[in-house]
C-alpha positions in Angstrom: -32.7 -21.9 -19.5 -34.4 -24.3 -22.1 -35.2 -27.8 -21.2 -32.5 -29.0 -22.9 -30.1 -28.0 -21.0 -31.3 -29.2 -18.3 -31.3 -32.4 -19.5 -27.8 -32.1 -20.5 -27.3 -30.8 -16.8 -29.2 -34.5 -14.8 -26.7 -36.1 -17.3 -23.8 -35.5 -15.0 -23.3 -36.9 -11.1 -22.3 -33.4 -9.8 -25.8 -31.4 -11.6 -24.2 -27.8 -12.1 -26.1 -24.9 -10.6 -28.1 -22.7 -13.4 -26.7 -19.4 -11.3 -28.3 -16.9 -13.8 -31.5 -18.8 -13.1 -31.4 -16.8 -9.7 -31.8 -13.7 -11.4 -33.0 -11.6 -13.9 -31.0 -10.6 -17.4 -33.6 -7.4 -17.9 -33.4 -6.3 -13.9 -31.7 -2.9 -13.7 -31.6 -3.8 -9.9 -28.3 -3.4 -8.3 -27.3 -6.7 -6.0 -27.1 -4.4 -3.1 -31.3 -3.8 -3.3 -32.0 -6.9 -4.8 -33.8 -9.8 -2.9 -31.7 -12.4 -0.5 -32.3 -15.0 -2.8 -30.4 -13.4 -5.1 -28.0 -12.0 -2.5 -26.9 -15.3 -1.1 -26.6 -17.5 -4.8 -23.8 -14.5 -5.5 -22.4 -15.7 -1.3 -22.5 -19.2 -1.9 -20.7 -18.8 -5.1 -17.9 -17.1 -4.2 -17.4 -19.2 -1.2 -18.0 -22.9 -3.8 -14.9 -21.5 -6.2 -13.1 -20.6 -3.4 -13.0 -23.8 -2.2 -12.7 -25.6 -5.6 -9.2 -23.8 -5.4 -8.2 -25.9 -2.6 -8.3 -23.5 0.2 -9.4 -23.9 3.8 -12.3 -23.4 5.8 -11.1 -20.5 7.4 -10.5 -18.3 3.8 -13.7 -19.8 2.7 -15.9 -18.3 5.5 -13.3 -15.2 5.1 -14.5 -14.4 1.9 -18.5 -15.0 2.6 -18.7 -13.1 5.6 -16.9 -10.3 4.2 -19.9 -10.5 0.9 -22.2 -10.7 3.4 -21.7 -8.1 5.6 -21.1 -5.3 2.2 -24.8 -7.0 1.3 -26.4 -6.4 4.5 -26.7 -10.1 4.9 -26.1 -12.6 8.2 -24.1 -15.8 7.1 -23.3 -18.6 8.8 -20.8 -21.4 7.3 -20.1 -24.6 7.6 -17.1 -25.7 4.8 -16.1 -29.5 4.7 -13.4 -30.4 1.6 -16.3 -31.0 -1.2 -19.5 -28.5 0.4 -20.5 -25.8 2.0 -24.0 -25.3 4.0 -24.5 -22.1 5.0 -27.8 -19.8 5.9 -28.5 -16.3 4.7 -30.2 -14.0 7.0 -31.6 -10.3 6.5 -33.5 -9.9 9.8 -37.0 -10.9 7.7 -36.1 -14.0 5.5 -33.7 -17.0 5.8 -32.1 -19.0 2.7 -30.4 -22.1 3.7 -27.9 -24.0 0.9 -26.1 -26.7 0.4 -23.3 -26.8 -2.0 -20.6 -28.7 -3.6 -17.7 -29.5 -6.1 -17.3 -32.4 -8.3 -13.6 -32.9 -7.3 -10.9 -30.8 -5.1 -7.6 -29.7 -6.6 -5.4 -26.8 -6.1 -5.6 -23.6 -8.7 -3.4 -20.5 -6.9 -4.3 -18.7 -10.4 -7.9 -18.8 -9.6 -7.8 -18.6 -6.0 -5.5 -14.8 -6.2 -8.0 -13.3 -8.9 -11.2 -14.8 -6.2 -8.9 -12.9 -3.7 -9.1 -9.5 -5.8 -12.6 -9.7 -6.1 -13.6 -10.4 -2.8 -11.2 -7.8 -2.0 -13.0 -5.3 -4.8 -15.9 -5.9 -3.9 -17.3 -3.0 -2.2 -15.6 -0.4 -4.4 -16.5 -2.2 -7.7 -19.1 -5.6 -7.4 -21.5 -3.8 -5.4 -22.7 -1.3 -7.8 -23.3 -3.8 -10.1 -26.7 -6.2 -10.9 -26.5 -9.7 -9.7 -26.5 -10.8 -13.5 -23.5 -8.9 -14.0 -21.4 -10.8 -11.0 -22.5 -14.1 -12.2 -20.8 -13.2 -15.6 -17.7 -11.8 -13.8 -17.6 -15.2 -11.5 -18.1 -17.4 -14.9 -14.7 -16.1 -15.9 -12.9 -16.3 -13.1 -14.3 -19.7 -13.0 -13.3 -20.9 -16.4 -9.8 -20.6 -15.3 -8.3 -23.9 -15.3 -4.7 -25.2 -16.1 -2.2 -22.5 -17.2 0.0 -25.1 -18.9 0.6 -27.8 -20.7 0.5 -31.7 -19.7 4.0 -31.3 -20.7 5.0 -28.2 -18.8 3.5 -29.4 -15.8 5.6 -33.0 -16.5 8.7 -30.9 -16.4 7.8 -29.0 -13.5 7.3 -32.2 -11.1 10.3 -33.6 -13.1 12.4 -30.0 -11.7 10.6 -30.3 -8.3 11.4 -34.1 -7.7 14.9 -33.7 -8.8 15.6 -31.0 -6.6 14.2 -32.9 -3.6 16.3 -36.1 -4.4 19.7 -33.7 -3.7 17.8 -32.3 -0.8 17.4 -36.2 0.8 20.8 -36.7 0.1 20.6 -38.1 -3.1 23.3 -37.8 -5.9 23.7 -36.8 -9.4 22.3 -40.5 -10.6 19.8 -40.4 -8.8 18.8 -37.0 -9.7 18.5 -37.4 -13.4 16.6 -40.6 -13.4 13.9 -38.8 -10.7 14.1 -36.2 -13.1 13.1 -38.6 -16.1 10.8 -40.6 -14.2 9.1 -37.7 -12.6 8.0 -36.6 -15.3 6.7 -39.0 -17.4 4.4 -40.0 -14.0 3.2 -36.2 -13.6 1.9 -36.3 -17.4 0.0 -39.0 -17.0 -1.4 -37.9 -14.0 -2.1 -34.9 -15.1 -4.1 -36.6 -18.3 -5.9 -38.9 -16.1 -6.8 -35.6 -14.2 -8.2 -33.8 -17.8 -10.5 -36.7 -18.2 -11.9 -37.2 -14.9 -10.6 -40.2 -14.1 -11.1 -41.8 -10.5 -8.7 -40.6 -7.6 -7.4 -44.0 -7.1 -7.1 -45.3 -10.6 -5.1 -41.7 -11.0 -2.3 -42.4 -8.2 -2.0 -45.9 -9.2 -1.1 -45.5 -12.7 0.9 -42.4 -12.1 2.8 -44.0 -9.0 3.6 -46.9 -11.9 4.6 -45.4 -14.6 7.1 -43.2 -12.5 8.2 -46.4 -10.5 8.4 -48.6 -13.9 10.5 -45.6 -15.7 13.0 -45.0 -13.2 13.7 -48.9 -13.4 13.8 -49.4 -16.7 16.0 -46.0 -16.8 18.5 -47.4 -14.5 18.8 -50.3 -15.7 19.2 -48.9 -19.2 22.4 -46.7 -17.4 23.8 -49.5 -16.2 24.2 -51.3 -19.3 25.3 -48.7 -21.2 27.2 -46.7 -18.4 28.4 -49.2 -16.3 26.1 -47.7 -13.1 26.2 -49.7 -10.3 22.3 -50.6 -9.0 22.4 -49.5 -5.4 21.2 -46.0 -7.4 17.5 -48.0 -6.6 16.6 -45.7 -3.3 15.8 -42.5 -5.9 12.7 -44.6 -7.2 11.1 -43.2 -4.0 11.8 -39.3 -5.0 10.7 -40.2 -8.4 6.9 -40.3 -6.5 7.1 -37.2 -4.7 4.4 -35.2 -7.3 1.9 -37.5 -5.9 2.4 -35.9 -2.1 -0.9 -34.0 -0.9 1.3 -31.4 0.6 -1.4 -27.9 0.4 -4.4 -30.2 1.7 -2.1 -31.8 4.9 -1.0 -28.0 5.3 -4.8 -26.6 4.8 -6.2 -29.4 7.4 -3.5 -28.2 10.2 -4.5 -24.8 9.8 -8.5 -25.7 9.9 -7.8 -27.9 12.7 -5.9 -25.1 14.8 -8.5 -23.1 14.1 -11.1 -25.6 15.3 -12.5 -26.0 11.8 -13.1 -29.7 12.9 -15.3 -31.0 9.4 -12.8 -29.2 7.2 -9.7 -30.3 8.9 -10.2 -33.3 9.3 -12.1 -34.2 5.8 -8.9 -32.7 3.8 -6.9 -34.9 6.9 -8.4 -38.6 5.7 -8.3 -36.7 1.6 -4.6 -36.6 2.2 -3.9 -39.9 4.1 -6.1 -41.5 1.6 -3.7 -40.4 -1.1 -0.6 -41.5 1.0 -1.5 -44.3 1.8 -2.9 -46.0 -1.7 0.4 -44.2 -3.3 2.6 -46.4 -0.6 0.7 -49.2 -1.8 1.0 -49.2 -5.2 4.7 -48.2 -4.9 5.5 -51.3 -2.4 4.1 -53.4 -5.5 5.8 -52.1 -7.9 9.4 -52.8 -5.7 7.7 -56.0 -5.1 7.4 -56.8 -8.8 10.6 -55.4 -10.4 12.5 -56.6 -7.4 13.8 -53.0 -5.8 15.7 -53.3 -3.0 16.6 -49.7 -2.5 19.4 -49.0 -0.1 20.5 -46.1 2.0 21.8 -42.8 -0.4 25.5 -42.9 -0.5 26.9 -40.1 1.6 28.3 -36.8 -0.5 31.1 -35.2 0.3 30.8 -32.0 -0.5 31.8 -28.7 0.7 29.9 -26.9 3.2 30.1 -23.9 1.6 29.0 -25.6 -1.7 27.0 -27.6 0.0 25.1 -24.7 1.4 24.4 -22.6 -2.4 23.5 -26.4 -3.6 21.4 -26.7 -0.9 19.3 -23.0 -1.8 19.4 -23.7 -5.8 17.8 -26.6 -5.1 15.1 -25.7 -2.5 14.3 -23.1 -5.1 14.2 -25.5 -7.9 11.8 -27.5 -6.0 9.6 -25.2 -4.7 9.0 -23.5 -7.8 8.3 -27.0 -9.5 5.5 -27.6 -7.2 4.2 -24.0 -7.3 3.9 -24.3 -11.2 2.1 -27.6 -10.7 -0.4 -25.4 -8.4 -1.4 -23.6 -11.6 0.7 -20.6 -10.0 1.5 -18.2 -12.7 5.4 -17.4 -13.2 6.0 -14.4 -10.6 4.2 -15.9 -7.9 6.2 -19.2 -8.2 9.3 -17.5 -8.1 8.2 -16.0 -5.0 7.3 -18.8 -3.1 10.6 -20.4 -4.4 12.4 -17.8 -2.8 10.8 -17.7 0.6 11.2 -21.9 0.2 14.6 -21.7 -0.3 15.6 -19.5 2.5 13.4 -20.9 4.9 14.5 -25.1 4.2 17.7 -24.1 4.0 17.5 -22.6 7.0 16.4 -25.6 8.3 18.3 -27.9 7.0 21.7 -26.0 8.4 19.9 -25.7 11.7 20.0 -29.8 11.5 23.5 -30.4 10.4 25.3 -27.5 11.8 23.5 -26.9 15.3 22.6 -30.2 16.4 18.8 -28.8 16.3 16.6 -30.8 16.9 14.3 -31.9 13.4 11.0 -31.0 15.0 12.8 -27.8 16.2 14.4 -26.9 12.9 10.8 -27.5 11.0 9.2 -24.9 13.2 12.0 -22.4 12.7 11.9 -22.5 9.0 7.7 -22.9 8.4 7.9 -19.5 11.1 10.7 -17.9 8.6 8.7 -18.7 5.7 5.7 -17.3 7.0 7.7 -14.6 8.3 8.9 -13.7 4.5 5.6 -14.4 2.7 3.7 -11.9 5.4 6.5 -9.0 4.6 6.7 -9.8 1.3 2.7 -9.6 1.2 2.1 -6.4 3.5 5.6 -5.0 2.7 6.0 -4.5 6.8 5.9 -7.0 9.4 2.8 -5.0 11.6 0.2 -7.3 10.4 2.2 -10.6 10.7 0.3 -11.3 13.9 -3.3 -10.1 13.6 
């Protein structure tokens, strides 16, 4: 690389890796014979996007040792939420690393085509030169967003409004989450484009969602007449900010012993609960919401019940979508999410099931579906 570009690299707090430095454009040698150098820059890079898509510790090492051992190579991993260390080892040489990612995020889009290579690999990556992989990773990488500001804005606006009817919210309350929802999740995700801090992201999202549901209800009841006791939906109007895939990733890392990782994405999470409370107990504090108890809806059960699965779809494709998950894999894990907290949420009303009880029946059901669904049988559920 010329020496301006590696200026233009120092510039930056997160220097990005030259990865073609590591080898050579001329070398006819395939990766397979090349040196472990060279070997473990392709390891540690598959294992750095991996992670930049959000996953855990355990998929992260997954993917490296399965490199690894198709290279001939020894690895051992240690994955926190930002890094990876990890050591190389061919039985002559050792190359230890230390990697990491500006910021986290979740990208499913990216994370299934890393998935296809790793799973590739040995049929199709390993006859090729080092050079060549680090060209086939820079497209993978250069994934980002599949849509819009706006798009995405409507998705968290679909996702938050099915979740208001799914906490027993009403039609009211529905449409202003929807409104409010949205408008939060574009800014966010502009804030996001530009590289704005964490905190100075949630904050002005959480406002602007809290500030347009207000002004939006206060706007209906003028012109509509609507009482004001419609202030409780303010709450589902924040819901896009909820670090649901890192709390999920951290449990799974933490069953799994993956102490760093777990509990890294564990304080990421709270972090992002916690300043989102905050700014949205200020924001009651300075329009003056008093939000109240949702008014109870009498519907029928049957009703209720297809209400109930329209919505859980509605929601969890809303918040697949804001994943970056493309349009078929969305409406798959809408599916599996509408069956399964359905499930659940008849278990609670119907059965007398306990919550706790009814929340481990339906995350079993949905892993359940998304293993058969996966595998198309149900013999590798429990391997």
């Amino acid at each position: 690389m010329q020496k301006n570009n590696y200026m233009d690299i120092m510039e930056k707090n997160h220097m990005e890796i030259p990865w073609h430095d590591y080898t050579e454009n001329d070398s006819n040698v395939l990766i397979n014979k090349a040196g472990l150098i060279e070997k473990a820059s392709v390891i540690g890079r598959v294992g750095l996007i991996m992670l930049s898509c959000g996953t855990g510790a355990w998929r992260v090492r997954t993917s490296m040792n399965r490199l690894a051992k198709e290279l001939g190579v020894t690895c051992t991993v240690d994955v926190g939420l930002m890094s990876i260390e990890f050591n190389c080892f061919d039985g002559k040489e050792c190359v230890s690393q230390s990697l990491s990612i500006a910021n986290t995020g979740v990208n499913t889009s990216k994370l299934y085509r890393m998935e296809q290579f790793v799973d590739n690999f040995p049929k199709q990556e390993a006859h090729l030169t080092g050079e060549e992989i680090h060209r086939r990773l820079d497209e993978i990488e250069s994934i980002h967003t599949l849509y819009s500001p706006a798009k995405l804005g409507l998705a968290a606006a679909l996702a938050c409004c099915a979740f208001t009817f799914l906490l027993g919210g009403g039609p009211i309350e529905m449409v202003l989450a929807f409104i409010a929802a949205g408008i939060g999740n574009v800014i966010r995700t502009k804030l996001i484009k530009h590289h704005y801090t964490l905190f100075l992201n949630i904050a002005v999202s959480i406002s602007a969602a809290c500030l347009t549901y207000t002004v939006c209800l206060h706007l209906a009841e003028m012109l509509f007449h609507i009482p004001s006791f419609h202030e409780a939906g303010y709450i589902c109007s924040m819901l896009f900010i909820i670090p649901g895939f890192p709390f999920i990733t951290s449990g799974i890392d933490l069953a799994k012993l993956d102490l760093r990782s777990g509990l890294e994405r564990l304080t990421y999470s709270v972090i992002i609960v916690l300043v989102a409370t905050m700014f949205a107990w200020i924001m009651a504090l300075l329009l003056k919401l008093q939000p109240q108890d949702f008014s109870s809806l009498s519907i029928d059960p049957v009703l209720h019940l297809l209400l109930r699965l329209i919505t859980s779809f509605c929601g969890v494709f809303g918040f697949s979508i804001m994943f970056n998950s493309s349009i078929p894999m969305a409406a798959t894990a809408a599916f599996i999410g509408a069956i399964a907290n359905t499930l659940r949420l008849e278990l609670v009303n119907f059965t007398a099931t306990p919550a706790a009880v009814a929340a481990f029946i339906g995350a079993l059901t949905a892993g359940l579906l998304a293993s058969i669904i996966k595998n198309g049988t149900v013999i590798h559920v429990f391997h």
